[in-house]
C-alpha positions in Angstrom: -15.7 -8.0 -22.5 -13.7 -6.4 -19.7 -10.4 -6.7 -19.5 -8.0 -6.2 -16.1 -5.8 -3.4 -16.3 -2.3 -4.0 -17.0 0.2 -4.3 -14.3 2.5 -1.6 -13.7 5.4 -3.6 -12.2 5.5 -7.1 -11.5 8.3 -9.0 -9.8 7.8 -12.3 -8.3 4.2 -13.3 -6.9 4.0 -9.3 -6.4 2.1 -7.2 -8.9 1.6 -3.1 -8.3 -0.5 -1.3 -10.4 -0.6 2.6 -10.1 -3.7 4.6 -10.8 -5.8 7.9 -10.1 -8.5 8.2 -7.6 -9.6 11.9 -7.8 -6.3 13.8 -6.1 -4.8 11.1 -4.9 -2.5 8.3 -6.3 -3.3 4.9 -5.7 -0.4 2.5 -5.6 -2.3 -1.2 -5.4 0.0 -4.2 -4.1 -1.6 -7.7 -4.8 -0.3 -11.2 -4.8 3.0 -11.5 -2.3 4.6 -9.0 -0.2 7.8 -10.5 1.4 11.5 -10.5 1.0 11.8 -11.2 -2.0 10.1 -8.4 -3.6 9.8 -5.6 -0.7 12.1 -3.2 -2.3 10.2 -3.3 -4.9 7.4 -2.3 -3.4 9.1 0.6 -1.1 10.5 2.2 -4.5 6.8 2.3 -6.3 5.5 3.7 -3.5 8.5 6.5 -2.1 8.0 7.3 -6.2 4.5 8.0 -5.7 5.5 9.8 -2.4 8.1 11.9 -4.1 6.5 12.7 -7.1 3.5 14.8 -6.5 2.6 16.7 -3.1 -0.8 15.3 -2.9 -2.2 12.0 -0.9 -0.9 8.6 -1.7 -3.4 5.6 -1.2 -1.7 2.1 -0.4 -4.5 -0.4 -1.4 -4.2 -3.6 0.1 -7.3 -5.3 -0.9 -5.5 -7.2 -2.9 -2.6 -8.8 -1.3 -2.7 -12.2 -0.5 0.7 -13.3 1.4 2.6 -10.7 3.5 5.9 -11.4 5.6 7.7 -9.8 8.6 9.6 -7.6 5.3 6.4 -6.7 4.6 5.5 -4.9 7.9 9.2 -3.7 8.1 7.9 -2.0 4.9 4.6 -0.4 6.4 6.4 0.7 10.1 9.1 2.6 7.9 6.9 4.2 5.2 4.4 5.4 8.5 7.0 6.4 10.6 8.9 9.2 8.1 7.6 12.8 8.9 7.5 13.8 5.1 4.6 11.1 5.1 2.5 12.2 8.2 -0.9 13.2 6.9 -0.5 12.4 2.9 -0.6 8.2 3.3 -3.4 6.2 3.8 -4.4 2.6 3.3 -6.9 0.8 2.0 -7.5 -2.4 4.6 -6.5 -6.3 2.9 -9.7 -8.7 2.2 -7.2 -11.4 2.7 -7.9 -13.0 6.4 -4.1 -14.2 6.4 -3.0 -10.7 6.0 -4.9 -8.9 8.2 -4.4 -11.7 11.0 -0.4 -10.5 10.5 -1.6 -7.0 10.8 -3.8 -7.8 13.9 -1.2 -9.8 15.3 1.7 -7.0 15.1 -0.9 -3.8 16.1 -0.2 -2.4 12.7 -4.2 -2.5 11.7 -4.8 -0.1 14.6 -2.0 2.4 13.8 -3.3 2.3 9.5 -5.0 5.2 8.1 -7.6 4.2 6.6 -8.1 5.8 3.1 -11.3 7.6 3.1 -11.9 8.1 7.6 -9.9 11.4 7.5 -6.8 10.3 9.2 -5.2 11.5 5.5 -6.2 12.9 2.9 -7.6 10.9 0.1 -8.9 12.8 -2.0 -11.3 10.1 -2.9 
């Protein structure tokens, strides 16, 4: 039997779960990103940010829901300089959320984990 990992912070319809993938940390945000738990997600991942050197992974794949808060969220964590070149993203499976990404450019301007835009370590 194989059990799901436990979920490092829930709040809401959000759940974030942080975990290793060779040098990088991996924050993963499933369920709902919106208002109502956004700051949430900014302070797991700024921790991750701030607390080792190395690459950060954002891992969409499993988000389901994301608002405008959400992408407020993405456009400020990709546009601070300490961040250039040590975040990268792991694209949604959801076709709502990447229809919001499409919609508002942001899947263009992602790095991908893993395509060399940053590091992943991976």
């Amino acid at each position: 039997m194989t059990s799901e990992p436990q979920p490092f912070v829930t709040d809401g319809l959000l759940v974030i779960r942080k975990e290793r993938r060779g040098d990088a940390q991996a924050i993963c945000i499933g369920g709902e990103l919106d208002l109502a738990n956004s700051e949430t997600a900014e302070r797991e991942v700024t921790a991750a940010l701030e607390g080792q050197p190395g690459p950060v992974i954002v891992d969409l794949s499993r988000l389901e829901f994301i608002d405008s808060t959400g992408i407020a969220l993405i456009v400020s964590l990709l546009g601070r300089p300490e961040n250039a070149g040590r975040l990268s993203f792991v694209p949604a499976s959801a076709a709502a959320v990447n229809r919001v990404l499409d919609l508002t450019g942001l899947s263009e301007r992602l790095p991908q984990a893993g395509d060399g835009s940053a590091a992943t370590g991976a």
